[in-house]
N, C-alpha and C positions, 0 to 999 in steps of 0.2 A: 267546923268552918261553914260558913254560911253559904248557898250556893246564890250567883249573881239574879239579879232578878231580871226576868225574859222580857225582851222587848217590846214594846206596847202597837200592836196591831191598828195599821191607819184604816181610817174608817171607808170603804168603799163607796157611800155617801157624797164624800169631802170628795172624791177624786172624780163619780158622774158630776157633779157640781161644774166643777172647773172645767171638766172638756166642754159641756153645755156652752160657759161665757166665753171660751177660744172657739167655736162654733160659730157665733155671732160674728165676732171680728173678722172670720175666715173669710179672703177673697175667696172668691166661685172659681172652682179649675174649668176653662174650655174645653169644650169639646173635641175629642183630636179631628182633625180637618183631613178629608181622603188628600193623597199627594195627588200633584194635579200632573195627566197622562201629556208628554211631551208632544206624542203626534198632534192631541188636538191644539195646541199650540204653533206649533208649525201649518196646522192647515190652516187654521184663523189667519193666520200673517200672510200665505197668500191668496187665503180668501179676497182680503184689504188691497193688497199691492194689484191682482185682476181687476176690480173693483174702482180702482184707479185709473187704472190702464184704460177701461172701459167706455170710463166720464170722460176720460183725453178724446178718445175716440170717435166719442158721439159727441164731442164740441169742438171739433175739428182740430186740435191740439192747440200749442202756443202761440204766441203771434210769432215768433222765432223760426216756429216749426211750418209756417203756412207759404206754400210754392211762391212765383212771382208771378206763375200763370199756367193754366190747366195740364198747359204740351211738359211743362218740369215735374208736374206729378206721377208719369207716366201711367201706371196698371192703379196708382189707387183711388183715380177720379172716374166717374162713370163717364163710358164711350161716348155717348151720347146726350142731348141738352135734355131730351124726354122725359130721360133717367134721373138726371141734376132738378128738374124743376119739377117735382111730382104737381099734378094739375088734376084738383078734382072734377072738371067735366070730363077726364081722361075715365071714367069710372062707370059712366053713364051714359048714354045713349046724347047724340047732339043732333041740333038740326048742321047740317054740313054747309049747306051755303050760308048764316049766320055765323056759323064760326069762324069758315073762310073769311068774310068781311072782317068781324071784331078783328080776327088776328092784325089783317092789313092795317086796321084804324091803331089799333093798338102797339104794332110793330115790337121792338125787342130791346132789351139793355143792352149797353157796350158789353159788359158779362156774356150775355146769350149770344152776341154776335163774335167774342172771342172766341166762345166754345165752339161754335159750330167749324169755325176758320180753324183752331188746332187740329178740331178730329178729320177734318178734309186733309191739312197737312199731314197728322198721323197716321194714313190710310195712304200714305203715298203719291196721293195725287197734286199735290202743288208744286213747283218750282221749286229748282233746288237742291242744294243738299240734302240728301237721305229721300228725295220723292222716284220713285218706280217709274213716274212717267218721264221726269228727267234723266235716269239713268239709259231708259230705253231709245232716246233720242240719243246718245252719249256714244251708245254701240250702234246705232244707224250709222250713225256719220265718223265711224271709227273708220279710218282708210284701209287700215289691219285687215280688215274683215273678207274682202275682196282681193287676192293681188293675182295678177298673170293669170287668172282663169281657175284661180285655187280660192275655194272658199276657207276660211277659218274654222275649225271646228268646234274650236273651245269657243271662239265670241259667236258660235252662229244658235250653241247650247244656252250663251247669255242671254242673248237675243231673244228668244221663244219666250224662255223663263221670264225674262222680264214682262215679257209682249203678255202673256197668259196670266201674269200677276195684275198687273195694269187694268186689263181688258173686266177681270173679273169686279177686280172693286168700284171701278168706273159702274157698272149694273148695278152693284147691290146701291150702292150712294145715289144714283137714281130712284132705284125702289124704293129705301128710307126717306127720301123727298115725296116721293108716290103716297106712301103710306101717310106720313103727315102732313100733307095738305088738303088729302082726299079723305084723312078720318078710317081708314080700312078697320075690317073687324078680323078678328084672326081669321074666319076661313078664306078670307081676300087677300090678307097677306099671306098667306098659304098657298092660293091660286097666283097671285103673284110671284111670287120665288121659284114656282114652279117653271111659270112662262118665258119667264128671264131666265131662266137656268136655259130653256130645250133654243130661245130664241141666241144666247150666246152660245150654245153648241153648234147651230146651221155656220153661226159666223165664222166660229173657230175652225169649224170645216172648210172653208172657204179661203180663210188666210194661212190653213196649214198646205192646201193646197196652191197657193200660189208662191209660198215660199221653196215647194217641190219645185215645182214650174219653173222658177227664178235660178235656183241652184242647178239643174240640169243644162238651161240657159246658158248658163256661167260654162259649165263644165264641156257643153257644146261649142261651144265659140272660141275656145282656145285655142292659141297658136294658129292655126292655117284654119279653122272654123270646122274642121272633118267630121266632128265628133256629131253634128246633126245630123243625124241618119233620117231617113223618111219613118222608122219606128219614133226615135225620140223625140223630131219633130211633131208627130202626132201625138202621142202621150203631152208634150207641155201645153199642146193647143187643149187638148183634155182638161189637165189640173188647172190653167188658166180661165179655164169657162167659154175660150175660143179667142180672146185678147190677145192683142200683140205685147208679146215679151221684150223690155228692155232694158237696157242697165238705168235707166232715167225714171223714167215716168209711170211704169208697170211695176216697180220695185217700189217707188214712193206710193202710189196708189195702196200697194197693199197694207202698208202700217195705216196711210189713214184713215182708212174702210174701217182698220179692226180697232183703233184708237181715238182716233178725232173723233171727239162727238157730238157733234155735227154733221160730221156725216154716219157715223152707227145709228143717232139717234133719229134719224132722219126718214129711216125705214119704218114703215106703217107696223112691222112687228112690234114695233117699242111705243106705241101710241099709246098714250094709258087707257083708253076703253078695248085694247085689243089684250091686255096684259093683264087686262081684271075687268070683272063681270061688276060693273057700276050701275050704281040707283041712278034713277033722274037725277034727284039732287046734288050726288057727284058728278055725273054727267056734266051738270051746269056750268061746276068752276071749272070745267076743261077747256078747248077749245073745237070741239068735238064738231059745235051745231055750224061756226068760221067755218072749219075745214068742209063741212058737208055742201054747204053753200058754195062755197068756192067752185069742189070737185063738180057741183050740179051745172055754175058755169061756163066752167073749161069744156065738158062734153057737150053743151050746146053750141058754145061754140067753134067747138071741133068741126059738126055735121055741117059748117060751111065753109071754114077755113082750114089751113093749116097750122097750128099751133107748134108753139114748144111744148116739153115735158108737161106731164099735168104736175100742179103744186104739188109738195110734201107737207105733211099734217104737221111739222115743226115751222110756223113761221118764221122767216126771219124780218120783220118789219117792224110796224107800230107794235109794241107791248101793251097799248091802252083798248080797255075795251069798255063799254057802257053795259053789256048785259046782263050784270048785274046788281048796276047802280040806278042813280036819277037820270034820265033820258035829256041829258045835257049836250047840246051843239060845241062841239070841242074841234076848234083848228091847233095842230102842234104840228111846226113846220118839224123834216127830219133831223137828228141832233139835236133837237131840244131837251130831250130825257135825260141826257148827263150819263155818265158812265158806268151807269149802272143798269142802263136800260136791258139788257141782256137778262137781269132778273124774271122781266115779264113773260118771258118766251113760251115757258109751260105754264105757270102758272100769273094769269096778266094781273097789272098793276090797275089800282082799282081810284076811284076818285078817291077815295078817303087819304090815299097815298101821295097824289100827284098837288091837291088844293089846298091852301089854307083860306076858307072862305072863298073869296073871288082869284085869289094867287096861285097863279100857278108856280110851283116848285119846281125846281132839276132836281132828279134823280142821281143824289150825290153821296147820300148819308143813307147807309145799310142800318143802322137802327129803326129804317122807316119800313124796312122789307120785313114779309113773313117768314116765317125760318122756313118755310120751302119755298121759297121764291130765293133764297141768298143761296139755297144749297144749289140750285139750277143753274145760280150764276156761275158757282163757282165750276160747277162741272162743267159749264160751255165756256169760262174763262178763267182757267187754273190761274195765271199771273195775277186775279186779282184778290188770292189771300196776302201774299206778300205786303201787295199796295194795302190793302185792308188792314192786319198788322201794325203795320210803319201808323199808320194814320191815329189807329186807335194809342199807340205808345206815345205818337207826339201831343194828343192830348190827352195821356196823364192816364187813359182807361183801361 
């Protein structure tokens, strides 16, 4: 029997051949791709969403999102207009009395003159709801306060508090007036804050003592009046400076000495060359060389007459001065300035203000004022942020 015949071996040839031409055909495998780490995913995304935020930020967000006016932004609008309008001569050395003038010539937008009007409101001092100075008139004339020879304790602790809130911000809003319209350089504004700080200290001494004064007064005079001993008599004559104590006029006196200002400001301590060490050229825009001349009058004519009081370095008169414009013959009967004249009192209103050409203007429109001339106003006329306000809303600004 024959045995099968073995099967015929493929040629290895035939079989490198054909992988070779499947080779050809073969798509290309990719490369495996690392998996991608999920943090840095997560930080990308809020890389992008801060990044966002940011752009909101610095373009002042939405139109949806934008206040209807600075006092509704509260903490996220700067304090002050210095801060809101950065100003590159603010960077560099200026001539003072130049700048002074341009500013005048120049005056302010409704913008600049809202802002400065909110942050006087925000600071308390306007009329009003929510203003320190109107609450403090509020507890004056609280009848509470006083009854049968008994003082209140709780409204006499409001009272101070308030009187001592009032008193401080009224100074610094001064010295921020001081500071921009004099140009100060920090070690000025440094000597300034200084001066006002020790000159509101003498005051505060002075109105803490006559509130002693008042209230022992009080506590004296009750019922059959026994309580004025020749001790406590002499102590109120003490803490009053030697004034007659009264329920009237020695109690009013004392808020408006530490308050009004007008008369705080009145005191040669608050004079701006007494409160800071000025150049000539600030010197200039003050009223310094006025009041020197005056004072030189009054003692001549003291040594033949009898006079009243010698002047105080706060005029209250004409706001116009020529000294440091065109040597122009100017009659303006009183009341003519318009109701704003109050502006000029520290810092005067200058021709470029009051003229247009041969015309003279009233002093009606605060966009014509330097922004330390309107801050002056407002601190010798708190009632005219409100009007100021109403005005700029009724047209549209």
């Amino acid at each position: 029997m024959s045995e099968p015949p073995e099967p015929e071996e493929e040629e290895p040839a035939a079989d490198a051949d054909l992988e070779e031409l499947l080779e050809q055909f073969r798509e290309p495998e990719e490369v495996p791709r690392p998996r991608a780490n999920p943090l840095w995913l997560i930080s990308a995304i809020l890389l992008s969403v801060l990044a966002c935020w940011l752009a909101l930020r610095a373009g002042g967000g939405g139109t949806d999102e934008q206040p209807e006016s600075a006092a509704l932004a509260g903490e996220m609008l700067p304090g002050k207009v210095s801060q809101r309008t950065a100003r590159a001569e603010d960077e560099k050395p200026v001539d003072v009395v130049e700048d002074y003038l341009a500013r005048c010539k120049k005056g302010m937008t409704a913008q600049e003159v809202r802002w400065i009007v909110e942050d006087f409101q925000r600071a308390g001092l306007g009329e009003g709801q929510g203003s320190v100075l109107t609450n403090t008139g509020r507890l004056v004339n609280d009848p509470s306060r006083v009854t049968e020879g008994k003082i209140n304790t709780e409204l006499a602790v409001q009272l101070r508090t308030a009187s001592l809130e009032c008193a401080r911000n009224q100074r610094e809003w001064y010295g921020n007036a001081l500071a921009d319209g004099l140009r100060l350089d920090a070690a000025q504004k440094k000597a300034l804050k200084e001066r006002l700080n020790a000159a509101l200290a003498v005051d505060r001494e002075q109105f803490e003592n006559r509130v002693k004064a008042f209230a022992l007064f009080v506590e004296g005079t009750a019922s059959d009046g026994s309580g004025l001993t020749p001790e406590i008599t002499e102590k109120i004559g003490r803490l009053s400076g030697g004034e007659q104590v009264s329920h009237g006029f020695f109690e009013g006196t004392t808020y408006l000495r530490f308050l009004e200002t007008t008369s705080w400001l009145a005191d040669e301590r608050y004079a701006p060359w007494v409160v800071c060490d000025l150049s000539p050229e600030q010197e200039a825009v003050t009223r310094r060389s006025e009041f020197e001349e005056e004072m030189h009058l009054h003692e001549e004519a003291s040594a033949h007459q009898d006079l009243y009081d010698a002047p105080t370095w706060l005029v209250r008169g004409t706001p116009f001065r020529t000294s440091l414009t065109d040597k122009r013959e100017i009659h303006i009967a009183d009341g003519e300035f318009g109701e704003l004249a109050a502006a000029g009192q520290i810092f005067p209103l200058e021709e470029a203000q009051l003229f247009e050409g041969e015309k003279f203007l009233r002093i009606n429109d605060p966009t014509r004022l330097h922004p330390a001339q309107l801050k002056m106003l407002l601190l010798l006329e708190p009632e005219r942020a409100a009007e100021i306000l109403q005005a700029l809303e009724k047209a549209g600004e």
